[in-house]
N, CA, C and O atoms as a Tripos MOL2 file, in Angstrom:
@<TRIPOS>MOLECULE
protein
  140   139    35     0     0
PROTEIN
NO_CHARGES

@<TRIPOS>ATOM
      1 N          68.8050   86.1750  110.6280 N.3       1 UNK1
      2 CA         69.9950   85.6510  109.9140 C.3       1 UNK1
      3 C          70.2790   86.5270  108.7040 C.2       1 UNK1
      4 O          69.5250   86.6560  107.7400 O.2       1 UNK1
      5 N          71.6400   87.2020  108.8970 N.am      2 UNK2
      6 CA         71.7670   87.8140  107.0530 C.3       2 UNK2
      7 C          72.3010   86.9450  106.2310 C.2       2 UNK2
      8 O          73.0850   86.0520  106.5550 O.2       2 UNK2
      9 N          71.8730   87.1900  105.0830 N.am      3 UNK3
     10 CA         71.8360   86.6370  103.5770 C.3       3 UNK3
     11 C          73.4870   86.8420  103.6210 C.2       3 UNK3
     12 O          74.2870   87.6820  104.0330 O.2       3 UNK3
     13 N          73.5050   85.2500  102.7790 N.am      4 UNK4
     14 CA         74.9170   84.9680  102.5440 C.3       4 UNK4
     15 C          75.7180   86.0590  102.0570 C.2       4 UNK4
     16 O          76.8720   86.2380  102.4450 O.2       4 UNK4
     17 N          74.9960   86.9700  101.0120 N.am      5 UNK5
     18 CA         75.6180   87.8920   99.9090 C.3       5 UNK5
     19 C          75.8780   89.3680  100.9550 C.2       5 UNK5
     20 O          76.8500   90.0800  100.7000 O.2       5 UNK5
     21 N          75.1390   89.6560  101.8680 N.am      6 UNK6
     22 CA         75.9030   90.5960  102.9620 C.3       6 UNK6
     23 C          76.8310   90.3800  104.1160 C.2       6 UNK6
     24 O          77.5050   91.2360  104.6890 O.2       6 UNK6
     25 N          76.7670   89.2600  104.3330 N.am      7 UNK7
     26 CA         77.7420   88.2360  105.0230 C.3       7 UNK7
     27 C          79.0360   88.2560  104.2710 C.2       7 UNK7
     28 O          79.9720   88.1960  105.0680 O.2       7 UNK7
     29 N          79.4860   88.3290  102.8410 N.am      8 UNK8
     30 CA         80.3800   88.0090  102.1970 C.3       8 UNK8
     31 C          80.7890   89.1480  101.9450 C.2       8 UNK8
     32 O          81.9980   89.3560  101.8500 O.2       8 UNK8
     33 N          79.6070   90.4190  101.7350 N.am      9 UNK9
     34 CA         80.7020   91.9960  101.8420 C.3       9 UNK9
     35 C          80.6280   92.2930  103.1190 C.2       9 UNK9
     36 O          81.2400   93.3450  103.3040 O.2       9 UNK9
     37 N          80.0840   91.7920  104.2910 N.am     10 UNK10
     38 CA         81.0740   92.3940  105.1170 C.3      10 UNK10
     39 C          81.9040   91.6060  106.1070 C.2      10 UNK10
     40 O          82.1070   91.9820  107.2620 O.2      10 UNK10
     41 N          82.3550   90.5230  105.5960 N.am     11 UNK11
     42 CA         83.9170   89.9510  105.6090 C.3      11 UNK11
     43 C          84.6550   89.9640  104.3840 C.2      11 UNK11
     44 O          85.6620   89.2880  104.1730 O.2      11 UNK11
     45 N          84.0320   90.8840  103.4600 N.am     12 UNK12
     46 CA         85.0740   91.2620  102.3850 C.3      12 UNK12
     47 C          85.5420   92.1770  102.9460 C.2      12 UNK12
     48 O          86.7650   92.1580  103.0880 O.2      12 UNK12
     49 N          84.6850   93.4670  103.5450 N.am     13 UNK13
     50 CA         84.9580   94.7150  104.1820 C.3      13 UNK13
     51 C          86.0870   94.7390  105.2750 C.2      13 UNK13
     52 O          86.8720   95.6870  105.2970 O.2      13 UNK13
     53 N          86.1890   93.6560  106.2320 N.am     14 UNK14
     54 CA         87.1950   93.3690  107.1880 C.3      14 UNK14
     55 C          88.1890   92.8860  107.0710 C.2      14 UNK14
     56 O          89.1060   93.0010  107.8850 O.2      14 UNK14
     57 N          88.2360   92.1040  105.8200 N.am     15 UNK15
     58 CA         89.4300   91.7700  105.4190 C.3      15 UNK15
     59 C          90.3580   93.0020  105.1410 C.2      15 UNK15
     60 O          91.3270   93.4120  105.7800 O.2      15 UNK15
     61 N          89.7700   93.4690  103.9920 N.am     16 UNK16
     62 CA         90.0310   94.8890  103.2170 C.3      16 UNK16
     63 C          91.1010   95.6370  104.2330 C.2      16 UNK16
     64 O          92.3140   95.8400  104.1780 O.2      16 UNK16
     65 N          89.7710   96.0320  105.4520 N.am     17 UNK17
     66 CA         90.6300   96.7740  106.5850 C.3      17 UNK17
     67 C          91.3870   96.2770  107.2660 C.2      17 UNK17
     68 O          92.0410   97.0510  107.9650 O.2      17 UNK17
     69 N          91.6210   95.0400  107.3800 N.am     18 UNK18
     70 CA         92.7180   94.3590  108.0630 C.3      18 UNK18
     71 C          93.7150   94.6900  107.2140 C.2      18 UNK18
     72 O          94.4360   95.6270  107.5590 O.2      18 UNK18
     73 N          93.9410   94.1200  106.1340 N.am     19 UNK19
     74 CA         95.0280   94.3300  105.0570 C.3      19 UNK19
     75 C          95.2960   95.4090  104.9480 C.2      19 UNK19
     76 O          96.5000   95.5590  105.1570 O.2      19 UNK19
     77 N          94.8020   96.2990  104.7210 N.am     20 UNK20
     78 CA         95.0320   97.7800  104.7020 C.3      20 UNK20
     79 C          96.2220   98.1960  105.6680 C.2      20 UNK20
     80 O          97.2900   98.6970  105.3170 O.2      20 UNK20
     81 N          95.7520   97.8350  107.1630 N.am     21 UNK21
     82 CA         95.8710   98.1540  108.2800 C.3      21 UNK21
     83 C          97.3280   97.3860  108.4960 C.2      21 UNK21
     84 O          98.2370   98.0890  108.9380 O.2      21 UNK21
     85 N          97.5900   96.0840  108.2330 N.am     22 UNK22
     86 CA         98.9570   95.2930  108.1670 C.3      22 UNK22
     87 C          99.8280   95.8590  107.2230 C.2      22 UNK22
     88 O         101.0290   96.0350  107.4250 O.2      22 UNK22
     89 N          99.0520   96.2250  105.8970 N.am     23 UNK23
     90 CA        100.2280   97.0120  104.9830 C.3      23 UNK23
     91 C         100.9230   98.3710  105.5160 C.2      23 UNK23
     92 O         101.8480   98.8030  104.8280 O.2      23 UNK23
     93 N         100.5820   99.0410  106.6120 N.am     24 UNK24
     94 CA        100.6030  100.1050  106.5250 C.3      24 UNK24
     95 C         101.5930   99.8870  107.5840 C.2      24 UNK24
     96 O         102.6020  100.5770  107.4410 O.2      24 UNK24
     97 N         101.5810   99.1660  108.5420 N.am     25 UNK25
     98 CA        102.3080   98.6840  109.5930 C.3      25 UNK25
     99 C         103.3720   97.8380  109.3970 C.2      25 UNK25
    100 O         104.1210   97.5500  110.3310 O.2      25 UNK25
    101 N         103.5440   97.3490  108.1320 N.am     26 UNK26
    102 CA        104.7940   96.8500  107.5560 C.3      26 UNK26
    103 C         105.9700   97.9970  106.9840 C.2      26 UNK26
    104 O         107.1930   98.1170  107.0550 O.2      26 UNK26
    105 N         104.7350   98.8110  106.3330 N.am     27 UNK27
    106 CA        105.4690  100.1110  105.7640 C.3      27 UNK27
    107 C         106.4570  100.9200  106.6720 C.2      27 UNK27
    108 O         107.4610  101.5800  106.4040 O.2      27 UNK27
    109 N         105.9370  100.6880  107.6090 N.am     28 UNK28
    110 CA        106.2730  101.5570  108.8530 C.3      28 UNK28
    111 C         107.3820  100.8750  109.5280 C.2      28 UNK28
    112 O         108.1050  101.4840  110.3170 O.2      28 UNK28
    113 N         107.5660   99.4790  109.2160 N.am     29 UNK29
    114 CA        108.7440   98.5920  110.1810 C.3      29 UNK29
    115 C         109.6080   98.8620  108.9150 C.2      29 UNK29
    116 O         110.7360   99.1470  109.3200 O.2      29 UNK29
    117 N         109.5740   98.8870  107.9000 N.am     30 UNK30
    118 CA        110.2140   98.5980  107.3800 C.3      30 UNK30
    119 C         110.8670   99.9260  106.3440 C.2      30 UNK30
    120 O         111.4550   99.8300  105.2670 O.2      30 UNK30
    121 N         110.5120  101.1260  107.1220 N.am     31 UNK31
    122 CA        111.0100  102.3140  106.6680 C.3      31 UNK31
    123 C         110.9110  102.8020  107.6920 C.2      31 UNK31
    124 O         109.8630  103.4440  107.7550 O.2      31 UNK31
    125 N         111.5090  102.8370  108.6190 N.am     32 UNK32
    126 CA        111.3060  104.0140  110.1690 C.3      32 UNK32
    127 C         112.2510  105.2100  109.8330 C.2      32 UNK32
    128 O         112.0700  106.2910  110.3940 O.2      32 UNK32
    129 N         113.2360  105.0410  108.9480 N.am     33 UNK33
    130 CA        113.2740  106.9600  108.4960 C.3      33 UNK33
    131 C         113.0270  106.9770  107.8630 C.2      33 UNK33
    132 O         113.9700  106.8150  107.0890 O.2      33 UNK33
    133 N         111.5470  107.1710  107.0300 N.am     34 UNK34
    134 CA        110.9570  107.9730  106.1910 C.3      34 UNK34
    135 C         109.4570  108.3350  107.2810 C.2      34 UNK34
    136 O         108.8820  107.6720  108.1430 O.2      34 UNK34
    137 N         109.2070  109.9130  106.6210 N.am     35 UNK35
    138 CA        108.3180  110.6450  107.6540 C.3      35 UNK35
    139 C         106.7230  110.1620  107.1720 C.2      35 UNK35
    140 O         105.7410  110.5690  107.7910 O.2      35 UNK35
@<TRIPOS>BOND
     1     1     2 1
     2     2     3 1
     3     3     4 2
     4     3     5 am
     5     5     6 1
     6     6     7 1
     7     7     8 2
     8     7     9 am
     9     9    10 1
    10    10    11 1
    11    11    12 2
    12    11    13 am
    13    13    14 1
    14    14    15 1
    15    15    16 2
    16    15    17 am
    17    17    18 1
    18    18    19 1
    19    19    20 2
    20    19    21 am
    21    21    22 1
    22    22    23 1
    23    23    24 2
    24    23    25 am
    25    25    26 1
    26    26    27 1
    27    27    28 2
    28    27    29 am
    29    29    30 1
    30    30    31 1
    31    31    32 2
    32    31    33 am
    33    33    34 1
    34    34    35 1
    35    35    36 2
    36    35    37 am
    37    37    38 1
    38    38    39 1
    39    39    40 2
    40    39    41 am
    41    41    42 1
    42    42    43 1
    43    43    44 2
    44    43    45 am
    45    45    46 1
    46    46    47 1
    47    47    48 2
    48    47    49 am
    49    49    50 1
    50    50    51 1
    51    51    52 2
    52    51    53 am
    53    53    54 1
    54    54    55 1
    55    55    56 2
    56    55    57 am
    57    57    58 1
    58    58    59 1
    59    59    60 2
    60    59    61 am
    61    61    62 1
    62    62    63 1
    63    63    64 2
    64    63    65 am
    65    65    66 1
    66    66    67 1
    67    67    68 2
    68    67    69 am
    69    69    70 1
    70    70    71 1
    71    71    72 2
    72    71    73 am
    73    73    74 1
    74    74    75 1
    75    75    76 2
    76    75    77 am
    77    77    78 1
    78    78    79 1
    79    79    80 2
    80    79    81 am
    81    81    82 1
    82    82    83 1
    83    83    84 2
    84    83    85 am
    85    85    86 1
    86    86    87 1
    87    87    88 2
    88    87    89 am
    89    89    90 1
    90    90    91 1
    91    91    92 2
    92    91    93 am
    93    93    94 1
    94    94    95 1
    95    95    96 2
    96    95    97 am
    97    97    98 1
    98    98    99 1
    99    99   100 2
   100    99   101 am
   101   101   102 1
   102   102   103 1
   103   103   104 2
   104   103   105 am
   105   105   106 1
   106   106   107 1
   107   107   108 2
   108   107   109 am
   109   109   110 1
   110   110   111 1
   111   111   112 2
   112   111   113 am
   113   113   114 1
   114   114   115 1
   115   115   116 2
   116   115   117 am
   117   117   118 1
   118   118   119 1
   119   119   120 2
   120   119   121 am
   121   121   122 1
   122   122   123 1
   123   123   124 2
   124   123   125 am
   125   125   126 1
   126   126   127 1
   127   127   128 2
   128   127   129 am
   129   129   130 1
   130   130   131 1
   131   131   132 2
   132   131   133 am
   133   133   134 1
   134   134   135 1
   135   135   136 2
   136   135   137 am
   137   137   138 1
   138   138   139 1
   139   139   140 2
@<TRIPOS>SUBSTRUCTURE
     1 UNK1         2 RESIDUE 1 A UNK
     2 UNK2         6 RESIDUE 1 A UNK
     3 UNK3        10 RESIDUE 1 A UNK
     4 UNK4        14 RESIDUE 1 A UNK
     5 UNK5        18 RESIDUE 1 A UNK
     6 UNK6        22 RESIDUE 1 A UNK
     7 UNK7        26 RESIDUE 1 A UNK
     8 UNK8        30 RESIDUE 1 A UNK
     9 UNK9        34 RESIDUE 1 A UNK
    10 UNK10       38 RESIDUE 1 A UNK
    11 UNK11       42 RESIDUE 1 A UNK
    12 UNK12       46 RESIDUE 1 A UNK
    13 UNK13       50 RESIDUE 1 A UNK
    14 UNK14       54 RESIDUE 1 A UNK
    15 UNK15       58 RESIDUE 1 A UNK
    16 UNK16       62 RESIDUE 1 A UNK
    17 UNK17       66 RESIDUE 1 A UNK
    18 UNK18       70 RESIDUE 1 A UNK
    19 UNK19       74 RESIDUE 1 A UNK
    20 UNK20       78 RESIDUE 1 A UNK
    21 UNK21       82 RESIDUE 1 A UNK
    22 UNK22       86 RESIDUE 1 A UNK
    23 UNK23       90 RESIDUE 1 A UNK
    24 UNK24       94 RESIDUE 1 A UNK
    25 UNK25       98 RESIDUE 1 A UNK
    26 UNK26      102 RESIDUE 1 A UNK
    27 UNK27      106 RESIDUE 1 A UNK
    28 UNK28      110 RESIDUE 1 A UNK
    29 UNK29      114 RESIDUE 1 A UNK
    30 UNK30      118 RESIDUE 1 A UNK
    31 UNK31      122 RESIDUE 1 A UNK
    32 UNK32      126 RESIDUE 1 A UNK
    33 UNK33      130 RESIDUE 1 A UNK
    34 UNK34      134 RESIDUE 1 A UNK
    35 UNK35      138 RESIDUE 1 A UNK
């Protein structure tokens, strides 16, 4: 079992990259002409 406190960075970590990953894909709907 891992300890709560590595459990919590790494669903901090996935969040992170999720968000990351949605911002970037918004950016992209929502500017399709810019390169």
């Amino acid at each position: 079992m891992v300890g709560g406190r590595e459990l919590g960075k790494w669903m901090y970590e996935q969040i992170s990259a999720y968000e990351a990953a949605m911002s970037s894909e918004r950016k992209k709907r929502l500017l399709p002409e810019m390169p």
